[in-house]
C-alpha positions as CSV (number, residue, x, y, z in Angstrom):
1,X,165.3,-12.2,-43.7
2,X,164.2,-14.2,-47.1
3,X,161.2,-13.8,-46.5
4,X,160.7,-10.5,-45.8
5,X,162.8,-9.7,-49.0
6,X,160.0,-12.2,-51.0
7,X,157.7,-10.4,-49.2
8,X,158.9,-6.7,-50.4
9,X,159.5,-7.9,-54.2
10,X,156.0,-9.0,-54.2
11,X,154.7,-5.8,-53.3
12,X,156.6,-4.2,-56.2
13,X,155.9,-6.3,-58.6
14,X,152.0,-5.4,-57.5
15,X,152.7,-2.0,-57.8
16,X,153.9,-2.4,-60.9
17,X,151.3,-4.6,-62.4
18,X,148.7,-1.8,-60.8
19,X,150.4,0.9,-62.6
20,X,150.3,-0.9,-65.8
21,X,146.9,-2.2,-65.9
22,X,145.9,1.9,-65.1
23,X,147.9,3.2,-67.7
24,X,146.1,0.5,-70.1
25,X,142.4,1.5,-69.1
26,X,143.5,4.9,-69.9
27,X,144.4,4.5,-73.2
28,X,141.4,2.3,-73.9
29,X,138.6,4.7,-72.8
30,X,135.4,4.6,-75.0
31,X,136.1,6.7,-78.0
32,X,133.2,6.6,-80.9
33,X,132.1,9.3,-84.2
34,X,128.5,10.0,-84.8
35,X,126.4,11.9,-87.5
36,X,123.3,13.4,-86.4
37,X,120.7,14.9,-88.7
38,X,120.0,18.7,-87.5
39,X,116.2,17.7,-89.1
40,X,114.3,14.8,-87.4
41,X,113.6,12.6,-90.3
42,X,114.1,9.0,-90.8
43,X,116.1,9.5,-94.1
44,X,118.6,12.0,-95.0
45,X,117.9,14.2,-98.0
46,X,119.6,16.4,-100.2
47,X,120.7,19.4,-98.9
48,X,120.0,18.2,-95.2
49,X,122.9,19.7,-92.8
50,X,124.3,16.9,-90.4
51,X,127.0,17.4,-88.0
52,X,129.9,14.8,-88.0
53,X,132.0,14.3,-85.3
54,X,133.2,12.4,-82.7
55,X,132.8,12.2,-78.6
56,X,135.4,11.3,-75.7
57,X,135.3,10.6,-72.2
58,X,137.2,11.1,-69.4
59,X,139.7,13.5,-70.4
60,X,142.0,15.0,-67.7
61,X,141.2,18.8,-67.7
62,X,143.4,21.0,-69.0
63,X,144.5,18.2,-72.0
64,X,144.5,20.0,-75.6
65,X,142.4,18.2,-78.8
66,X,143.5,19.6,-82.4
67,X,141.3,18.0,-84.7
68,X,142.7,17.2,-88.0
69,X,140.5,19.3,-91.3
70,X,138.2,17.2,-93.1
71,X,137.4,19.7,-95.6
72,X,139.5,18.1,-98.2
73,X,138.9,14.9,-97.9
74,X,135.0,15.2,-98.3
75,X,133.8,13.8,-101.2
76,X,133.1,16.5,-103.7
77,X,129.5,16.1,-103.3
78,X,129.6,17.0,-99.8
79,X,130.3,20.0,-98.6
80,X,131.9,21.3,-95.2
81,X,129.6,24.6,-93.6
82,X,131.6,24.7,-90.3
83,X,134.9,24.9,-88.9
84,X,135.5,22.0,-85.8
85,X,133.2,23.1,-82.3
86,X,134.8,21.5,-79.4
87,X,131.9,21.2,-76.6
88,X,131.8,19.7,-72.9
89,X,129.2,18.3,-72.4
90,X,129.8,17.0,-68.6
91,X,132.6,17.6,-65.9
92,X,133.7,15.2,-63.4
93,X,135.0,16.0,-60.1
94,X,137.3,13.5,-58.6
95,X,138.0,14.8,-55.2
96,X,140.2,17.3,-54.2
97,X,143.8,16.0,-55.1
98,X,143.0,14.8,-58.3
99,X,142.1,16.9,-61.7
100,X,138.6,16.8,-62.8
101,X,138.0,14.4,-66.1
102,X,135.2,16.1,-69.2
103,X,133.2,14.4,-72.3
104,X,134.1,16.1,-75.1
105,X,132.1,16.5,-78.5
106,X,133.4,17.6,-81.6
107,X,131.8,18.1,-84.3
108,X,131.9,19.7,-87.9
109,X,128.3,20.5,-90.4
110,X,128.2,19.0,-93.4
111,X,125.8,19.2,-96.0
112,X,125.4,16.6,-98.8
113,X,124.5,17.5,-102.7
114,X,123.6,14.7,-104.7
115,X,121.3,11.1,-104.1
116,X,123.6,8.7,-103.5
117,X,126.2,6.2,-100.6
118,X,129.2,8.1,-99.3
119,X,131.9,7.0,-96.6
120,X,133.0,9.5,-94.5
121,X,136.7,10.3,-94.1
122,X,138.0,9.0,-90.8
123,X,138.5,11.2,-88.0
124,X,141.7,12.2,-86.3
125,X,142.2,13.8,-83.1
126,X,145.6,14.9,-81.9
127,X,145.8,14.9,-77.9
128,X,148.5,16.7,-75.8
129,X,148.2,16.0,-72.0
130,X,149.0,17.9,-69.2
131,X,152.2,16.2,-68.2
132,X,153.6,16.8,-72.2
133,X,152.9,13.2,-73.5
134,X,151.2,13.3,-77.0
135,X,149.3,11.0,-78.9
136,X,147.2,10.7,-82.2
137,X,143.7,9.2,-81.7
138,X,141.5,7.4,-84.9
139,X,137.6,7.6,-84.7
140,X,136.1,5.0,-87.6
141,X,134.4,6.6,-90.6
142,X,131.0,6.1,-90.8
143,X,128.9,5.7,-94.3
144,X,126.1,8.3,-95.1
145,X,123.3,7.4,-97.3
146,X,121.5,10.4,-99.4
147,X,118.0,10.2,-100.8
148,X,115.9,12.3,-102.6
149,X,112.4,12.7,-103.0
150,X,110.7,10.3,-105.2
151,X,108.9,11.4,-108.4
152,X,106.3,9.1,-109.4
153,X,105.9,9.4,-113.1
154,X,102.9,7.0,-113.6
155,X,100.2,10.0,-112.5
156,X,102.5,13.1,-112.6
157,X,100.8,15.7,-114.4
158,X,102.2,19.0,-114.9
159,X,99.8,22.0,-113.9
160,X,100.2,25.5,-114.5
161,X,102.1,28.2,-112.4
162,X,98.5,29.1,-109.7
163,X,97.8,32.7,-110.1
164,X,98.2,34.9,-107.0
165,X,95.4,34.1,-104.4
166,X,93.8,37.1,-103.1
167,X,92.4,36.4,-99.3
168,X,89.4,38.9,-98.4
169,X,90.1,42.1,-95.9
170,X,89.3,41.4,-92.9
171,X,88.0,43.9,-90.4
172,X,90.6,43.3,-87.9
173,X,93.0,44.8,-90.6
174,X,90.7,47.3,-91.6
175,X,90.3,48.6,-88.5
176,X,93.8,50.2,-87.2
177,X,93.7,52.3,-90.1
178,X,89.7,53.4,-89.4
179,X,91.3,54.9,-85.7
180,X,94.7,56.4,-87.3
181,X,92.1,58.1,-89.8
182,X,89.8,59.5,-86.8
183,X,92.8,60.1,-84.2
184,X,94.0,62.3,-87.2
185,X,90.6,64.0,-88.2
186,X,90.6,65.2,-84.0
187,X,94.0,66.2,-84.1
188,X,93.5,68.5,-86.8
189,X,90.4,70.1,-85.5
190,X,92.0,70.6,-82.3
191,X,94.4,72.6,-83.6
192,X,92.4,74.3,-86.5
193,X,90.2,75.6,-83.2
194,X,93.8,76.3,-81.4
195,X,95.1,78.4,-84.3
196,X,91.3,80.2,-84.5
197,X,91.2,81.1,-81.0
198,X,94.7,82.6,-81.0
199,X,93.8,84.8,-84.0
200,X,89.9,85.8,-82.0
201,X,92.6,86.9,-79.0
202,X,94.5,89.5,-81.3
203,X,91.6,90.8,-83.7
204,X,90.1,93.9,-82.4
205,X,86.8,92.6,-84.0
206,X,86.5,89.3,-82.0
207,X,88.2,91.1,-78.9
208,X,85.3,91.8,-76.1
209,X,85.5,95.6,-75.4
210,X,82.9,97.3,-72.9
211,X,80.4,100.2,-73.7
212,X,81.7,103.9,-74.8
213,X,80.4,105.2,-72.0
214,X,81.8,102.9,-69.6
215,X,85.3,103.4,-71.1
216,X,85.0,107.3,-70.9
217,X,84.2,107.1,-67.0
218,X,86.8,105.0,-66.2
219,X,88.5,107.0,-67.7
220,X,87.6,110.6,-66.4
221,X,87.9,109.0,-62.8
222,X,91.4,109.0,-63.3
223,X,91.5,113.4,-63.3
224,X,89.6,113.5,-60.1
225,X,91.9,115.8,-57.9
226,X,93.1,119.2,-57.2
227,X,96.3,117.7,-57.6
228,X,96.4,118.0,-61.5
229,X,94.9,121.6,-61.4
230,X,98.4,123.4,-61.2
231,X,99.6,125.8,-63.9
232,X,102.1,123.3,-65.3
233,X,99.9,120.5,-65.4
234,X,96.8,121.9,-66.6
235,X,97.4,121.0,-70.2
236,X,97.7,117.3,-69.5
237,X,94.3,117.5,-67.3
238,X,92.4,119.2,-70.2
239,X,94.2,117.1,-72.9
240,X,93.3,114.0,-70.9
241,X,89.6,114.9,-70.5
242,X,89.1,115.9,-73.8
243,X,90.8,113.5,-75.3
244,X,88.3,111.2,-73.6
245,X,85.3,112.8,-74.4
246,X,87.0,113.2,-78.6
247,X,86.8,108.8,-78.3
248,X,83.4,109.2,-76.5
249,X,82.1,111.3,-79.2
250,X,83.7,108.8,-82.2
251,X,82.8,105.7,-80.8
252,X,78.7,107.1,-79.6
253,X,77.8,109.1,-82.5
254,X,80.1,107.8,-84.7
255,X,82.4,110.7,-86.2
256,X,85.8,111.0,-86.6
257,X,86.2,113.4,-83.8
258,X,89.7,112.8,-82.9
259,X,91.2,114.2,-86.3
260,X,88.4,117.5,-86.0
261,X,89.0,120.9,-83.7
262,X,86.4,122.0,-81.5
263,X,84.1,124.0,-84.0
264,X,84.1,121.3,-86.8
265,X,83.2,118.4,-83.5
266,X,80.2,120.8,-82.4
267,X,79.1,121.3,-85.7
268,X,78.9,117.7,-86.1
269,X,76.7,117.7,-82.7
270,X,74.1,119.2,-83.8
271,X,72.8,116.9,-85.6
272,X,72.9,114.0,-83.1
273,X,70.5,113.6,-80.3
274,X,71.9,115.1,-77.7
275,X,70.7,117.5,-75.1
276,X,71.6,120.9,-75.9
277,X,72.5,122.0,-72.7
278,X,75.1,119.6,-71.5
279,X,76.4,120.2,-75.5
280,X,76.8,123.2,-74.8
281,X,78.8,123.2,-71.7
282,X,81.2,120.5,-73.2
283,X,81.9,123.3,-75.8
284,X,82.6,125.6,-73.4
285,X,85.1,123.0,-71.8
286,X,86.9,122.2,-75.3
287,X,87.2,126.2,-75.8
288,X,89.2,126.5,-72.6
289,X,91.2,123.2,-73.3
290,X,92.1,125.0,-76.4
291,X,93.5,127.7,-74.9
292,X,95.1,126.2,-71.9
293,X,97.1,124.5,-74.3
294,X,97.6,126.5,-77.4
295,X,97.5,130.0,-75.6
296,X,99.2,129.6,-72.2
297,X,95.5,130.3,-70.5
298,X,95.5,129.5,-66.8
299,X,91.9,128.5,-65.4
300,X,90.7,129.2,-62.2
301,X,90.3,126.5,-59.9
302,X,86.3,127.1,-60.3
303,X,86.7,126.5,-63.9
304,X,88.9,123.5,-63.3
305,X,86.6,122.1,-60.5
306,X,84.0,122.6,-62.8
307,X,85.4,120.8,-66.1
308,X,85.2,117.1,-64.4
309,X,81.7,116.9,-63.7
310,X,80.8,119.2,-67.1
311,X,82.5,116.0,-69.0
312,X,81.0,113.3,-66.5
313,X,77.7,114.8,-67.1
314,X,77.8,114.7,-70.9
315,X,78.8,111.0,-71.4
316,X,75.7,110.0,-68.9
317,X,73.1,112.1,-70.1
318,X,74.4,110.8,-73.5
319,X,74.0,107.1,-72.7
320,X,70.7,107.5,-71.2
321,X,69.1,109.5,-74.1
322,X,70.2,106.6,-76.0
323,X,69.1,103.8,-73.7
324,X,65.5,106.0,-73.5
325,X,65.8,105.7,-77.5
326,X,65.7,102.1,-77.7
327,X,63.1,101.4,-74.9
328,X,60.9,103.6,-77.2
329,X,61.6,102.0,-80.7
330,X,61.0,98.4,-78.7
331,X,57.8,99.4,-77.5
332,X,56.6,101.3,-81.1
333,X,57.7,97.9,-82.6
């Protein structure tokens, strides 16, 4: 019975000195500051930004670090740029059942002003765990040595402010401005030809029209019919031939025969070269048009049967007397 009682004491006393020794390498887990240059060069010079800050291992996640400000107790020549940046820079996974442990870096920028050997403020770190304990931890200062940039007075000689240096154009820099200027010159005589052949479409001079005489027998072909020959529709039929044969007239032998009457368009006739005969039964036909529609006349159906071919007749024999015209004054020539 002693002995197992010695025996039981023992192993709480172990447990014991176990829980201790843990609880020690806890609190003594490698804590250290640094200050690291944010410019690789072997000296630090004026104006050179640095961070300063510190770095711890193994903390249990979900532990909180409030750094204390160093702001104010930075020498005057050095000045603070940053607030504190807390980063992890690894994560430890230490099984399931227990919490995962994190490095930590802190770290604030600084910026020094003036040559010269400055000490650092020491760093403090206040640590809440996650069971509630709370406890303040010191990181040493560290000293930070400014240079500047050495002037060597034996061979300085002052020179005089350079003048601006002009570099020659290159062709590569010529050139984008050479295409803008011909991609522009095209654009613009594309639509300079647009904007021309949109006005050719509406002008009646640049307009393609076919010959007089074709016009008038296209015309004409639309009265073919007995259908137009009844009493209430004869003044249309004769309006519409003779109104045909007027533009005919105006556009072949060049008269205004659309504003004359009959006597004053025949008058005008004689002088052109025309046969006389087919003349003369187109006045016939513009003498009964005149009184079909200004006296109530009602032509026979011979005389209307009659009118279609008189008018057809006139605007061929016309157009060949003038074709026969030109083959003569080519072959006189």
């Amino acid at each position: 019975m002693r002995k197992a009682f010695i025996y039981l004491a023992l192993l709480l006393m172990g447990a014991v000195i176990s829980s201790c020794a843990g609880k020690e390498a806890k609190d003594t887990r490698p804590v250290r500051s640094f200050l690291q240059p944010l410019q690789e060069r072997d000296s630090v010079l004026i104006a050179d930004q640095l961070l300063y800050g510190f770095e711890l291992d193994g903390v249990t996640e979900g532990t909180k670090l409030i750094p204390a400000e160093i702001a104010d107790s930075l020498d005057q020549n050095i000045l603070s740029l940053s607030p504190w940046i807390l980063d992890t820079v690894k994560v430890t996974r230490n099984g399931k059942e227990n919490p995962k442990t994190l490095d930590i870096k802190g770290s604030v920028r600084i910026a020094p002003f003036l040559e010269g050997e400055y000490e650092l403020p020491r760093i403090e770190l206040r640590r809440l765990a996650p069971d509630g304990t709370e406890d303040t931890l010191f990181f040493d200062p560290l000293r930070l040595d400014v240079k500047t940039m050495p002037v060597d007075t034996a061979t300085f000689v002052i020179h005089d402010i350079k003048g601006q240096v002009r570099y020659p154009v290159t062709f590569a820099e010529v050139f984008p401005w050479i295409l803008l200027y011909w991609v522009l010159a095209v654009i613009i005589i594309l639509v300079v030809c647009l904007v021309m052949i949109r006005r050719r479409k509406h002008d009646p001079e640049y307009v393609r029209r076919d010959p007089a005489h074709i016009v008038a027998l296209r015309q004409l072909d639309n009265y073919r019919g007995s259908t137009l020959w009844a009493p209430e529709k004869q003044k249309a039929f004769y309006s519409g031939v003779t109104d045909t044969l007027r533009a005919y007239m105006a556009e072949r032998f060049g008269f205004g025969a659309m504003e004359m009457t009959t006597a004053e368009i025949f008058d005008e006739m004689k002088d052109k070269d025309a046969p006389e005969k087919v003349v003369g039964e187109v006045k016939e036909l513009f003498e009964r048009a005149d009184f079909v529609k200004f006296a109530k006349y009602v032509a026979s159906d011979d005389e209307n049967a009659a009118a279609l071919p008189v008018a057809v007749r006139f605007v061929t024999e016309t157009y060949q007397a003038e074709v026969e015209n030109e083959v003569k004054d080519g072959g006189t020539e």
